[in-house]
MIDOSE-1310 file (N, C-alpha, C; in nm, 2 decimals, decimal comma, always signed):
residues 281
xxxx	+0,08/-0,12/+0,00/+0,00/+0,00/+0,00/+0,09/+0,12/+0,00; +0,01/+0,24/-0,09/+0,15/+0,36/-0,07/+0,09/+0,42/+0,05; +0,19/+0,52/+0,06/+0,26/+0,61/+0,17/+0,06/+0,69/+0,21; -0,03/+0,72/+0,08/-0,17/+0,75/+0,06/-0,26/+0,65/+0,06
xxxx	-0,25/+0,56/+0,09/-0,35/+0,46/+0,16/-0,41/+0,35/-0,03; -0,32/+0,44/-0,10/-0,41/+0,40/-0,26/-0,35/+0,27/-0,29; -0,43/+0,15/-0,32/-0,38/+0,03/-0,36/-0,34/-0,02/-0,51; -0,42/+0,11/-0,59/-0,42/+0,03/-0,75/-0,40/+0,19/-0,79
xxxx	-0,38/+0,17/-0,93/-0,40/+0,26/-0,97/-0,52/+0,38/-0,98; -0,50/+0,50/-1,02/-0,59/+0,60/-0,99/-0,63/+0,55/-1,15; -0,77/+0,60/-1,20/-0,81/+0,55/-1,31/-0,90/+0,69/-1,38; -0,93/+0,74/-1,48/-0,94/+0,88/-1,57/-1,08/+0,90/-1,49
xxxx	-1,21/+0,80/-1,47/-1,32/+0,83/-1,40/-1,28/+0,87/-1,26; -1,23/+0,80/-1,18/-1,23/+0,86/-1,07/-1,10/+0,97/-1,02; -1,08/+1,05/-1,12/-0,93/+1,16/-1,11/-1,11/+1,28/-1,20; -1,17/+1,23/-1,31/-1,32/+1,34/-1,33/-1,41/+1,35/-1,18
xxxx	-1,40/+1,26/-1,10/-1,52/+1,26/-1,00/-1,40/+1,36/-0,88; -1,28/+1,40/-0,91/-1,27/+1,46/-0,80/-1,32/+1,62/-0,81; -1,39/+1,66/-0,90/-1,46/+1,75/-0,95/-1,50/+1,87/-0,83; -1,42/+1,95/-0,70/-1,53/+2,01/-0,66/-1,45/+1,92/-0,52
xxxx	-1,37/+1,86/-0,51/-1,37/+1,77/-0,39/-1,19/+1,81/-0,40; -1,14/+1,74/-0,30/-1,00/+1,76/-0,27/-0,89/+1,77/-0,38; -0,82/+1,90/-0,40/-0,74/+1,92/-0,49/-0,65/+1,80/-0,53; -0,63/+1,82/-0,67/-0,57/+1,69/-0,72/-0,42/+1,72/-0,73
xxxx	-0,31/+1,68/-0,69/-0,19/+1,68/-0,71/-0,14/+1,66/-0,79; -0,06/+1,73/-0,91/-0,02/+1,69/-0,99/+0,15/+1,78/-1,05; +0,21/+1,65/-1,12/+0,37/+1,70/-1,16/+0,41/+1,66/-1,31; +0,44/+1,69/-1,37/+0,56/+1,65/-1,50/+0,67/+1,60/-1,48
xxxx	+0,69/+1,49/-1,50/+0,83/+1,46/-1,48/+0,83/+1,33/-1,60; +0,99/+1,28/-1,61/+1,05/+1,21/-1,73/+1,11/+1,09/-1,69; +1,14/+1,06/-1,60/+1,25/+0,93/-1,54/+1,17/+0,85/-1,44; +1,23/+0,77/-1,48/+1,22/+0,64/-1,35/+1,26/+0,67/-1,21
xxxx	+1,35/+0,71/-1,19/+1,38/+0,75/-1,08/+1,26/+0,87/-1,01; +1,25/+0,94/-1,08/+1,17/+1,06/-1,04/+1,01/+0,98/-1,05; +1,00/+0,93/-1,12/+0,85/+0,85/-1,11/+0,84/+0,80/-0,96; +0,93/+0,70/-0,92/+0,91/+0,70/-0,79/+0,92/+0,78/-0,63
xxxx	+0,96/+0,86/-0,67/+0,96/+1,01/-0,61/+0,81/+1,04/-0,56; +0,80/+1,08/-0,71/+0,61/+1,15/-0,69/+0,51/+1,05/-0,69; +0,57/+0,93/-0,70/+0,40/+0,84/-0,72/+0,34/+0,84/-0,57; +0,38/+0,87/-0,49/+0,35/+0,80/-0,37/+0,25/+0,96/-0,32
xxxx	+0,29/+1,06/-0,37/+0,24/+1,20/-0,36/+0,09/+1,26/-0,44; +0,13/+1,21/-0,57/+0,03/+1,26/-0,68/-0,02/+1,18/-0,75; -0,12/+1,25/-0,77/-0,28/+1,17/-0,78/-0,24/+1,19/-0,97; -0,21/+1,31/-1,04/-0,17/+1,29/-1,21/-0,03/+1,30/-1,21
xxxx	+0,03/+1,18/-1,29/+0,19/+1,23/-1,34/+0,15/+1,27/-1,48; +0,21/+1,36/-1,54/+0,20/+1,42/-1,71/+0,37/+1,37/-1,73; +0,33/+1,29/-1,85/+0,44/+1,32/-1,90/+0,48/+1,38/-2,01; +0,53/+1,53/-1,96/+0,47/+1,64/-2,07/+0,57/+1,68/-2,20
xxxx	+0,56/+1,73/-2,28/+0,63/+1,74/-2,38/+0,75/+1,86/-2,35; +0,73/+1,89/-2,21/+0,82/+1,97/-2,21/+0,94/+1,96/-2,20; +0,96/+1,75/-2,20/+1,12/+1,69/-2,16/+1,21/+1,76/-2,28; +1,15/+1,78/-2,37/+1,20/+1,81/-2,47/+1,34/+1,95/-2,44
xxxx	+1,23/+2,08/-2,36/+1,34/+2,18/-2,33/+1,44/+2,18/-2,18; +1,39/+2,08/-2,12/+1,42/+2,01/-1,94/+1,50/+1,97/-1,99; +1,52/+1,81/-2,09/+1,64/+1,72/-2,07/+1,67/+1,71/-2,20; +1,64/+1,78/-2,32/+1,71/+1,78/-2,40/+1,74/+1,89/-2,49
xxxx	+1,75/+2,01/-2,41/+1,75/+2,16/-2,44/+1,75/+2,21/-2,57; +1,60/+2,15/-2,59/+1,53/+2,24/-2,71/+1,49/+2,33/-2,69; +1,50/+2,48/-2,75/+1,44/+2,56/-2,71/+1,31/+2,62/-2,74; +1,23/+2,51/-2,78/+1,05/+2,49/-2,74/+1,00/+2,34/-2,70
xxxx	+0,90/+2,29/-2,75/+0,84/+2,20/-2,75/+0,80/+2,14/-2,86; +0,82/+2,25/-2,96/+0,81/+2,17/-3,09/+0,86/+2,07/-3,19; +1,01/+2,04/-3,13/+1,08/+1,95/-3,18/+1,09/+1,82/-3,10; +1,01/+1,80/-3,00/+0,99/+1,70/-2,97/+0,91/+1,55/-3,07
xxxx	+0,94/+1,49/-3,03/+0,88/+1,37/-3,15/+0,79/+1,26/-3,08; +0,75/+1,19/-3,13/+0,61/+1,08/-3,06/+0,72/+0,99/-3,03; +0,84/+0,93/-3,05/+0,90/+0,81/-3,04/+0,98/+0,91/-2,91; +1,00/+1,01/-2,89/+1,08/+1,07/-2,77/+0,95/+1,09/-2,66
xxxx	+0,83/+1,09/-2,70/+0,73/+1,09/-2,57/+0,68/+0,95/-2,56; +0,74/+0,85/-2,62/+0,71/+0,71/-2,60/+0,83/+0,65/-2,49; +0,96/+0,72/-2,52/+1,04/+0,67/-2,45/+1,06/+0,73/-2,31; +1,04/+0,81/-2,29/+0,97/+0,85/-2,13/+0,91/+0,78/-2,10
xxxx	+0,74/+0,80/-2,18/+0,63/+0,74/-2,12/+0,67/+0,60/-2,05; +0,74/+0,52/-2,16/+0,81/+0,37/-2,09/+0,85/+0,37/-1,92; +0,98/+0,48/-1,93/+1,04/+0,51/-1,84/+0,97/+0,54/-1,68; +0,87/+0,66/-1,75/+0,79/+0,65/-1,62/+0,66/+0,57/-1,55
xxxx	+0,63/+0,45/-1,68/+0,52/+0,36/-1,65/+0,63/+0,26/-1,52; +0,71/+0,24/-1,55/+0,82/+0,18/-1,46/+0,86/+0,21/-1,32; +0,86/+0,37/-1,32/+0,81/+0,40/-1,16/+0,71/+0,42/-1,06; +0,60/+0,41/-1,17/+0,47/+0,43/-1,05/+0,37/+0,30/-1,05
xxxx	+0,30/+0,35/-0,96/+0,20/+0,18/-0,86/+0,08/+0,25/-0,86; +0,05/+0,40/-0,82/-0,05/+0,48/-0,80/-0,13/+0,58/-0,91; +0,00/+0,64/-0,88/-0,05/+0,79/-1,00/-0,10/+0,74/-1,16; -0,23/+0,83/-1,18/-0,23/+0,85/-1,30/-0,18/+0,89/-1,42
xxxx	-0,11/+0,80/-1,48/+0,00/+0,82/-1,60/-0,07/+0,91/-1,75; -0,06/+1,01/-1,74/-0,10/+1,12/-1,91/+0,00/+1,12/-1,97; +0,03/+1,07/-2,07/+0,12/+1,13/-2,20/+0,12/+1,25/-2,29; +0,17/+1,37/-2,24/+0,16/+1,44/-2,39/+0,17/+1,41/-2,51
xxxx	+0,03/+1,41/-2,64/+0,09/+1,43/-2,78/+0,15/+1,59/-2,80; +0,28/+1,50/-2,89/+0,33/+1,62/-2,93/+0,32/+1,65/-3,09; +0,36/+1,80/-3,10/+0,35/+1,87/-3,19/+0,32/+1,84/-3,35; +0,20/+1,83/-3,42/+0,17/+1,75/-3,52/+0,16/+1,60/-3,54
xxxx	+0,13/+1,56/-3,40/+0,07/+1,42/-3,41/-0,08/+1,42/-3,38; -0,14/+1,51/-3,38/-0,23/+1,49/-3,34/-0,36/+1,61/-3,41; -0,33/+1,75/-3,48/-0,36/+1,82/-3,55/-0,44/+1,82/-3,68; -0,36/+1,71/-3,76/-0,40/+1,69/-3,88/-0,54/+1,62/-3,91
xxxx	-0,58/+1,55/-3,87/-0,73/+1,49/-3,84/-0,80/+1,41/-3,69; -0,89/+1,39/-3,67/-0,93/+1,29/-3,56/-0,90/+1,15/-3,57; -0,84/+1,12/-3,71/-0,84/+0,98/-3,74/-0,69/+0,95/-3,73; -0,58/+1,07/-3,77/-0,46/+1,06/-3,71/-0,40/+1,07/-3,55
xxxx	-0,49/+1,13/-3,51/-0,49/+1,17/-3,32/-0,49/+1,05/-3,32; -0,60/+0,95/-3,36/-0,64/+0,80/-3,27/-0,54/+0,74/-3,30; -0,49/+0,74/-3,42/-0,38/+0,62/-3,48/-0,24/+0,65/-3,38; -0,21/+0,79/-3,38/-0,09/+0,79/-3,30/-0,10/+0,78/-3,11
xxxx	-0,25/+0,84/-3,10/-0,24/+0,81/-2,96/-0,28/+0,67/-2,91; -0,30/+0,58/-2,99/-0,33/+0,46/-2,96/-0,21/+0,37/-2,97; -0,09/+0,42/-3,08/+0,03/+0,39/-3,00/+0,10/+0,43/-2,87; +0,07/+0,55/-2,84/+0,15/+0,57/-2,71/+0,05/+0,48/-2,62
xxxx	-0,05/+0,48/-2,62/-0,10/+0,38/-2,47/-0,07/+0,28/-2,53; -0,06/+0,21/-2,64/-0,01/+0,05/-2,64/+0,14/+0,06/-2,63; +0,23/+0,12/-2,65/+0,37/+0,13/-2,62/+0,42/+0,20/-2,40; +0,32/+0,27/-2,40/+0,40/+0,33/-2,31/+0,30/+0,26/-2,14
xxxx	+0,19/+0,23/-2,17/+0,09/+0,18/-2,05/+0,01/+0,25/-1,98; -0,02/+0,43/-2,03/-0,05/+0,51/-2,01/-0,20/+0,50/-2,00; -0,27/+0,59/-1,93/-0,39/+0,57/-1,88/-0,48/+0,67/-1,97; -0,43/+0,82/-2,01/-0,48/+0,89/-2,10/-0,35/+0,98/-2,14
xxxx	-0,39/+1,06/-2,27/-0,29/+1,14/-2,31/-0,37/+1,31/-2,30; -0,28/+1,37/-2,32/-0,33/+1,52/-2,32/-0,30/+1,61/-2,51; -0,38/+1,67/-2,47/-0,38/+1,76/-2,66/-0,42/+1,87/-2,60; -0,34/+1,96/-2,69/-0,38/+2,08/-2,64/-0,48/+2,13/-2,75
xxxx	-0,50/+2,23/-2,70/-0,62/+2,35/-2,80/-0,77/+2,33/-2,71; -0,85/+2,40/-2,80/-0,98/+2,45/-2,73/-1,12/+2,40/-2,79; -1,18/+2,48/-2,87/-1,25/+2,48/-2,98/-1,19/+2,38/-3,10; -1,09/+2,41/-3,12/-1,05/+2,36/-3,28/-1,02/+2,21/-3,22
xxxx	-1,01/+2,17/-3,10/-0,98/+2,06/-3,07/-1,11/+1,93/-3,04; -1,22/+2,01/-2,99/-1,34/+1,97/-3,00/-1,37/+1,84/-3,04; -1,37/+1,83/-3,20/-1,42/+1,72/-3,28/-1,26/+1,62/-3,18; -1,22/+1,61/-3,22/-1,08/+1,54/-3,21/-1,09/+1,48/-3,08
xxxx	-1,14/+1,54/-2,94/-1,14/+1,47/-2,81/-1,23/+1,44/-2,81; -1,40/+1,43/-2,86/-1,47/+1,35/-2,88/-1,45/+1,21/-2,94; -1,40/+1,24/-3,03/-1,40/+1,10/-3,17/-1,29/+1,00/-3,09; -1,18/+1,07/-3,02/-1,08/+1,02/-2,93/-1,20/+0,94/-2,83
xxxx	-1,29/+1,00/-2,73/-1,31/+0,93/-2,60/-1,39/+0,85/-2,64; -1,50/+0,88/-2,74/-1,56/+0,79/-2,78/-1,51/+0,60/-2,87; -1,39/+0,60/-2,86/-1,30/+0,50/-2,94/-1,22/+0,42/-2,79; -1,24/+0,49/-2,65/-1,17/+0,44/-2,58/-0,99/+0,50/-2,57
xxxx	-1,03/+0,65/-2,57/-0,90/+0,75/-2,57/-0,94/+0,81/-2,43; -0,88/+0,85/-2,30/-0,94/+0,93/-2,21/-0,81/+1,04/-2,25; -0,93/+1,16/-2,24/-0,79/+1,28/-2,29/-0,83/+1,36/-2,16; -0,68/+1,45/-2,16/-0,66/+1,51/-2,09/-0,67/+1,65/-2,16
xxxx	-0,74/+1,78/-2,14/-0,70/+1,91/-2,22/-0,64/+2,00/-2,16; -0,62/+2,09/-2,29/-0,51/+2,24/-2,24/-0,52/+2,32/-2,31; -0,58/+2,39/-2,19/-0,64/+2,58/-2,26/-0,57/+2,68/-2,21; -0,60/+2,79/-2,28/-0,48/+2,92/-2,22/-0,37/+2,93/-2,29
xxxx	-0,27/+2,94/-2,23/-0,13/+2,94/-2,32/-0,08/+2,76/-2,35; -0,08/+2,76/-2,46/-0,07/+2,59/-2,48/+0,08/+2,62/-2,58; +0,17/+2,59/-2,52/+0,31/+2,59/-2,59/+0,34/+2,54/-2,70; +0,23/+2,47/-2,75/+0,27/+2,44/-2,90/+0,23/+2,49/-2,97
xxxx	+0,14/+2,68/-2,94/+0,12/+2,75/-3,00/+0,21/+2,86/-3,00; +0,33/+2,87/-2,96/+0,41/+2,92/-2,91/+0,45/+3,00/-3,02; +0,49/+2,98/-3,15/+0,49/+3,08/-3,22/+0,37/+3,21/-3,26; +0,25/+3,11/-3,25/+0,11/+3,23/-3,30/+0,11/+3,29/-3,17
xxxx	+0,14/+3,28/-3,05/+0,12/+3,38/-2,98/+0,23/+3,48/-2,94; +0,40/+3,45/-3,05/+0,42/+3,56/-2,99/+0,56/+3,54/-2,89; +0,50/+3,44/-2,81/+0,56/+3,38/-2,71/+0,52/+3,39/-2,57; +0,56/+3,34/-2,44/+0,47/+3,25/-2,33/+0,41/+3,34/-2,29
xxxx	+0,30/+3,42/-2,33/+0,27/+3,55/-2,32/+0,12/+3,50/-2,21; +0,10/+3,57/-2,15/-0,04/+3,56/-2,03/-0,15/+3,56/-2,18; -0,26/+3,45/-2,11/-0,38/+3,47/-2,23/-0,52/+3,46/-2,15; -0,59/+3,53/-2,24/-0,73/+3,57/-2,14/-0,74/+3,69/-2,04
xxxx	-0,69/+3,77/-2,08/-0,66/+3,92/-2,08/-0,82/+3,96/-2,11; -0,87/+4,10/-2,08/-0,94/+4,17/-2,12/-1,07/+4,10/-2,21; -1,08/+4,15/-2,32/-1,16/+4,08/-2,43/-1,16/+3,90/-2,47; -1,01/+3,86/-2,46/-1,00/+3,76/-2,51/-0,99/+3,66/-2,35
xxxx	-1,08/+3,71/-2,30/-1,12/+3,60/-2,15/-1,24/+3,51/-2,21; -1,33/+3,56/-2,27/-1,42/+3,49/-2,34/-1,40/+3,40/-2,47; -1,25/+3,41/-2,53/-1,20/+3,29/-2,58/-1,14/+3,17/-2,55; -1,10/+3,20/-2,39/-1,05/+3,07/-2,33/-1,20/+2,99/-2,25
xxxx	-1,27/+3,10/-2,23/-1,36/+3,01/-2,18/-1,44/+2,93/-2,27; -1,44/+2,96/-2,36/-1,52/+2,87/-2,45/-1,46/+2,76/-2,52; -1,33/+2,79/-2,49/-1,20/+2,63/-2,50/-1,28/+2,58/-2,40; -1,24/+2,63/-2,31/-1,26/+2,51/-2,16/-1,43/+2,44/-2,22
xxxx	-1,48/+2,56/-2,21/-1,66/+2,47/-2,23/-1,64/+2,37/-2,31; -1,61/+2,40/-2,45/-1,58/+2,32/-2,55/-1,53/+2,16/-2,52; -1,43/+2,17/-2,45/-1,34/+2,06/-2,44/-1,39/+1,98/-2,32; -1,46/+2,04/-2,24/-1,58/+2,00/-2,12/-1,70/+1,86/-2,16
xxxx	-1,73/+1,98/-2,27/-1,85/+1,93/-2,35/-1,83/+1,84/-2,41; -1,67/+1,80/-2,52/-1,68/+1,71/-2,60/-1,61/+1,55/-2,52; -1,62/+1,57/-2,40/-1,60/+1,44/-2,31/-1,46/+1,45/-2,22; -1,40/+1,56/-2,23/-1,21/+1,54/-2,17/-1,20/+1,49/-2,01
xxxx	-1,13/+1,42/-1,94/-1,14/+1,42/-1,87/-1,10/+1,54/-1,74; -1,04/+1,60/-1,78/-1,02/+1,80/-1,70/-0,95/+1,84/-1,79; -0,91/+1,96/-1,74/-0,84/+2,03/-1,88/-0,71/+2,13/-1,77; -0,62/+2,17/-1,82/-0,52/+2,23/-1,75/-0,56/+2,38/-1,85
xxxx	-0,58/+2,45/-1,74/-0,51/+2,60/-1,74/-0,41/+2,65/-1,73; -0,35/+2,68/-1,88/-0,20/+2,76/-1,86/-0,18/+2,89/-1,84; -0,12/+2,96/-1,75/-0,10/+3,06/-1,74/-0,21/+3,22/-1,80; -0,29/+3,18/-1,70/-0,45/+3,28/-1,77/-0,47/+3,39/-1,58
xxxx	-0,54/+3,45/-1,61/-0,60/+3,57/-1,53/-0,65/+3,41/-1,41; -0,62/+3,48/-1,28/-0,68/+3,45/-1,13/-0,83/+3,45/-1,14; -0,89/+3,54/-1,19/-1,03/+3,56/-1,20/-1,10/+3,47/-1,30; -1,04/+3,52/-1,44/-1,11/+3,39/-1,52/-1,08/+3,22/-1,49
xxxx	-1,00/+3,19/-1,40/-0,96/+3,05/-1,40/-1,04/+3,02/-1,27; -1,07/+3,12/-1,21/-1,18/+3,08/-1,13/-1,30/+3,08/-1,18; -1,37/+3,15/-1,26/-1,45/+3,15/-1,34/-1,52/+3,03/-1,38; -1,42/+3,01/-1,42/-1,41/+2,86/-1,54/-1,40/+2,77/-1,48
xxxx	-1,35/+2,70/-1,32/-1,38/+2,63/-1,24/-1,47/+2,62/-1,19; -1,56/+2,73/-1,16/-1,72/+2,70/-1,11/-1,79/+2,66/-1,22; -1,75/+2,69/-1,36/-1,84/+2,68/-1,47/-1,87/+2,53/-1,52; -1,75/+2,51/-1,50/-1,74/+2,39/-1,64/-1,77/+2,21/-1,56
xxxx	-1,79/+2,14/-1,59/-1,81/+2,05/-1,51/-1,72/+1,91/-1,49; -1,59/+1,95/-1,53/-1,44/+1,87/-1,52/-1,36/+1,97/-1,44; -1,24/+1,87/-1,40/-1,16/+1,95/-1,27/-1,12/+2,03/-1,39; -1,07/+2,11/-1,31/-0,93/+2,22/-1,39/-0,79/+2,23/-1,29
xxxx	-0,71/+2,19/-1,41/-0,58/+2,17/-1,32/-0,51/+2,30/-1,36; -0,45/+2,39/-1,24/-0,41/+2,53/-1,28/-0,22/+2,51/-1,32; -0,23/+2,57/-1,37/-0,04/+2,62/-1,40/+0,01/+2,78/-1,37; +0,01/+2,85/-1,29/+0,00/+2,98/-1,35/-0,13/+3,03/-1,35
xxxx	-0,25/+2,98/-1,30/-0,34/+3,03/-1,30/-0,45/+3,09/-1,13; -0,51/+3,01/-1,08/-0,59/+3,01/-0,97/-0,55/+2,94/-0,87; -0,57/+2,99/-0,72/-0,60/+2,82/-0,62/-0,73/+2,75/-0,60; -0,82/+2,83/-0,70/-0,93/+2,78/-0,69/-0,95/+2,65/-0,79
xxxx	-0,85/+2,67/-0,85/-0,91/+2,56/-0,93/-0,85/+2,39/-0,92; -0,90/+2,31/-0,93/-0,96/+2,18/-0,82/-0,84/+2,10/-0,85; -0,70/+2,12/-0,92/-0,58/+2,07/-0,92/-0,50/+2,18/-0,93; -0,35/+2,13/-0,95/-0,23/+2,21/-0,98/-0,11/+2,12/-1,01
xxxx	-0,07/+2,13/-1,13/+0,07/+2,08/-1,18/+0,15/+2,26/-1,22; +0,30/+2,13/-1,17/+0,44/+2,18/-1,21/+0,49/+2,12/-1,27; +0,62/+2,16/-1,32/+0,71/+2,07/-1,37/+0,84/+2,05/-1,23; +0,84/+1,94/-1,24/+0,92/+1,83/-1,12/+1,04/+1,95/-1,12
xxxx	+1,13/+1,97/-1,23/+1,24/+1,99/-1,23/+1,23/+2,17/-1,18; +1,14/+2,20/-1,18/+1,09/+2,39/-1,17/+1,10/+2,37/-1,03; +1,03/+2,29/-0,98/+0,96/+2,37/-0,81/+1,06/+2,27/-0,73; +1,16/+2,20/-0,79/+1,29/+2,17/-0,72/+1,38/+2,24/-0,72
xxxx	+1,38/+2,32/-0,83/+1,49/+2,42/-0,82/+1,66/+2,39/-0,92; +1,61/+2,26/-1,00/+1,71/+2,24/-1,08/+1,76/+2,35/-1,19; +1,71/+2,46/-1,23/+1,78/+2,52/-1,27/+1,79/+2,67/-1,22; +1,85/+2,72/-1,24/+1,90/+2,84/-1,16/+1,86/+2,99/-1,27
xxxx	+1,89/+2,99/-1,35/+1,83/+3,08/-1,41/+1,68/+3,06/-1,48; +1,62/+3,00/-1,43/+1,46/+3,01/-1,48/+1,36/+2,99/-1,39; +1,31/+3,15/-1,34/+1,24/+3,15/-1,24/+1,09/+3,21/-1,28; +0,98/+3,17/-1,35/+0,93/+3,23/-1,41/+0,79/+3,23/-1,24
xxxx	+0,68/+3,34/-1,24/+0,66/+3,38/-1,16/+0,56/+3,26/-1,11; +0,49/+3,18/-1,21/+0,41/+3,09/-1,14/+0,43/+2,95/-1,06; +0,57/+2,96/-1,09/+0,64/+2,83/-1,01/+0,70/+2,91/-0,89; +0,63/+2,80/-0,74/+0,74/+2,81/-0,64/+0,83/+2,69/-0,61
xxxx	+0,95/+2,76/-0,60/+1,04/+2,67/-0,54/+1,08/+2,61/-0,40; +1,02/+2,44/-0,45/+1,05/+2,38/-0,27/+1,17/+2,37/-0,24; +1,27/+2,36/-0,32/+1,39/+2,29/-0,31/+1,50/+2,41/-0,35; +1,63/+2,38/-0,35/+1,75/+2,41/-0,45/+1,85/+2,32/-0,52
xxxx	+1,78/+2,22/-0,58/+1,88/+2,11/-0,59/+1,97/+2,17/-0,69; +1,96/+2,24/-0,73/+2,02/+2,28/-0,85/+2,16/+2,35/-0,80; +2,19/+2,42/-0,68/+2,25/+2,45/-0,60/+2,33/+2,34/-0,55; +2,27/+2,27/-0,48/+2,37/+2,13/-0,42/+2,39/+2,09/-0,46
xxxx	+2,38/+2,04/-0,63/+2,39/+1,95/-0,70/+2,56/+2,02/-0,76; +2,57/+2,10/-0,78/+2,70/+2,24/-0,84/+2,78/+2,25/-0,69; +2,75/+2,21/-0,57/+2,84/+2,21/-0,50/+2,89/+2,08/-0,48; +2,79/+1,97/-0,45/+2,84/+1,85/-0,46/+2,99/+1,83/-0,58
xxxx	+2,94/+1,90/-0,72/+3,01/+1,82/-0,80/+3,17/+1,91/-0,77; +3,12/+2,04/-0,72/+3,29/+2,10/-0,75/+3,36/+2,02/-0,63; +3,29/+2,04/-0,52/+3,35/+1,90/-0,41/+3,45/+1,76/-0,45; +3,36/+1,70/-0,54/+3,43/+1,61/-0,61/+3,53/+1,63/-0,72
xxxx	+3,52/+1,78/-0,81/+3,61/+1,80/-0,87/+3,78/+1,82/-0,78; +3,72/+1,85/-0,66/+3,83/+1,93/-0,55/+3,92/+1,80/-0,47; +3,78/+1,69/-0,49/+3,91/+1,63/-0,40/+3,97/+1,50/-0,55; +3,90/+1,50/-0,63/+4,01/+1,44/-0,77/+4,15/+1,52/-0,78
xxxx	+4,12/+1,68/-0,81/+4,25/+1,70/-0,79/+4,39/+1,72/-0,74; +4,29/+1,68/-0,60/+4,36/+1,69/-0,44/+4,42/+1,54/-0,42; +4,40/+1,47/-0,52/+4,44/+1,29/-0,47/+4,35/+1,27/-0,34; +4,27/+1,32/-0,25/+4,17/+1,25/-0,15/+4,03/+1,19/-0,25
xxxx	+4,03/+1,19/-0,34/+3,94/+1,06/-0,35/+3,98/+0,99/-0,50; +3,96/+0,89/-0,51/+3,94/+0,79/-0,39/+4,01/+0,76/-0,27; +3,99/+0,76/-0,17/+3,98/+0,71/-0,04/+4,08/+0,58/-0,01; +4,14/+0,56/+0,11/+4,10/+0,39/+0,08/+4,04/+0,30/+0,12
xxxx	+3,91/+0,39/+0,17/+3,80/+0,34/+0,18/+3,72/+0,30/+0,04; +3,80/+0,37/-0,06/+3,68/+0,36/-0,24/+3,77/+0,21/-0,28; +3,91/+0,16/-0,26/+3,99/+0,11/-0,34/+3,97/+0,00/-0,26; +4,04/-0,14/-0,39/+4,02/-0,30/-0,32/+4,20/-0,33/-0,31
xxxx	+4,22/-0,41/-0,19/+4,38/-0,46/-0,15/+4,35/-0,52/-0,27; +4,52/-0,63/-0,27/+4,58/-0,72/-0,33/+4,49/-0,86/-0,32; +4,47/-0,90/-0,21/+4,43/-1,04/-0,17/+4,27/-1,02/-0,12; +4,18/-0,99/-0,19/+4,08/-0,99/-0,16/+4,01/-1,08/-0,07
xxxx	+3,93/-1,07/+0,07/+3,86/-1,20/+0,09/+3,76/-1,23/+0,04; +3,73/-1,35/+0,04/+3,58/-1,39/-0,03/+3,46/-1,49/+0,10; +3,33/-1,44/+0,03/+3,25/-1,49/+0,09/+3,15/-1,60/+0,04; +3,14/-1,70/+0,04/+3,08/-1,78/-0,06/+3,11/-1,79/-0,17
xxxx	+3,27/-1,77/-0,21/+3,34/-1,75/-0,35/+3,29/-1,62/-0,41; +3,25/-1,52/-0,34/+3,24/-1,41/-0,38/+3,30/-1,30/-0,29; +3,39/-1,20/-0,42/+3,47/-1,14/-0,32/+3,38/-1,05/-0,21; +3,46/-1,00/-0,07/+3,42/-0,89/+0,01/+3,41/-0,76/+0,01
x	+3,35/-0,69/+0,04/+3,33/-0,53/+0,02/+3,46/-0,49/+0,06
């Protein structure tokens, strides 16, 4: 049993029924290692297309590929027992028709073991997360600033401003309506993301948005603190690993140079003893 009392996995119906009821915890992250980290914590793991700029320093999301969100996905079906596993599709797998969405998202859950995937857009995405749930797709959506729009807007610009508050809500309704299982709010107005939580009748998971609304994801690597120059205002940082991790290493550069490590406590004598014909620590 985990550390949360949950014995099986969390499943796309009962992560929609927390609607209104106890905020849903949720992280992005890429690795095995880190899977087991957060499973014991959160209720959604995403594995978001963002590994792309995190661990392989693209500088967007658009050059990420479906065979590079398959190989995570793998990675992180491997660490968790609990959490709800979403895969991001990425960029132009999923655009071109509802009949391409299904084909490629029906590889990542047959390759990766994933529970639902996420697609972004609002309206224009509509037909697509229907034709998806209805085939036995559980999607996850994403309204507001959706990074793979990242060129038409400009760049990671706040959306739902002024006049154009009544274009994201009609994503959200939209994507509500056509079956998703919640939808993530990216980086939109406090006001309208509350709005749009009382409104719509799926959780909304905030990024940069509200605490009203009935989840919250980060990215694993942001609210740890692994990097140092990217502090963008909607992430808090619990940690500084990013810090320790740059002192640890000069540490170890210091004592290589210094001849103190290895130790000789790191190094094996001449005549090893053995234990059961296998040698001793």
């Amino acid at each position: 049993m985990s550390a949360t009392g949950q014995e099986k996995d969390l499943t796309p119906p009962e992560i929609s029924a927390r609607k209104g009821k106890a905020p849903l915890v949720c992280l992005t992250a890429y690795t095995t290692p880190i899977a087991r980290l957060v499973d014991p914590h959160c209720d959604v793991v995403l594995v978001g297309d963002s590994v792309g700029m995190v661990l392989h320093g693209l500088p967007t999301t658009l050059g990420v590929t479906l065979d590079m969100m398959i190989m995570h996905g793998q990675a992180m079906r491997r660490g968790l027992e609990r959490a709800l596993m979403v895969v991001d599709m990425p960029f132009g797998s999923y655009e071109e028709s509802p009949e391409q969405a299904f084909r490629n998202a029906a590889r990542v859950m047959a390759e990766t073991g994933c529970a639902a995937v996420k697609l972004e857009g609002g309206e224009v995405m509509a037909e697509t997360i229907r034709f998806l749930t209805g085939r036995g797709v559980p999607v996850m959506a994403h309204v507001g600033l959706t990074p793979q729009a990242v060129n038409a807007f400009g760049g990671y610009r706040v959306q739902g401003r002024g006049r154009d508050a009544e274009r994201i809500r009609r994503d959200a309704l939209a994507v509500a309506e056509a079956g998703a299982l919640a939808v993530v709010l990216e980086k939109v107005p406090e006001t309208l993301a509350r709005g749009i939580t009382e409104e719509i009748a799926i959780p909304t998971i905030g990024i940069g948005a509200s605490s009203a609304c009935d989840g919250q994801i980060l990215v694993v690597d942001d609210m740890l603190g692994l990097f140092g120059d990217f502090r963008p205002k909607f992430v808090k940082r619990y940690a500084e690993l990013g810090q320790a991790a740059e002192a640890a290493i000069a540490t170890y550069a210091r004592e290589v140079k210094e001849r103190r490590f290895p130790a000789a406590e790191h190094v094996f004598g001449e005549g090893p003893k053995t234990v059961n014909g296998e040698e001793a620590a």
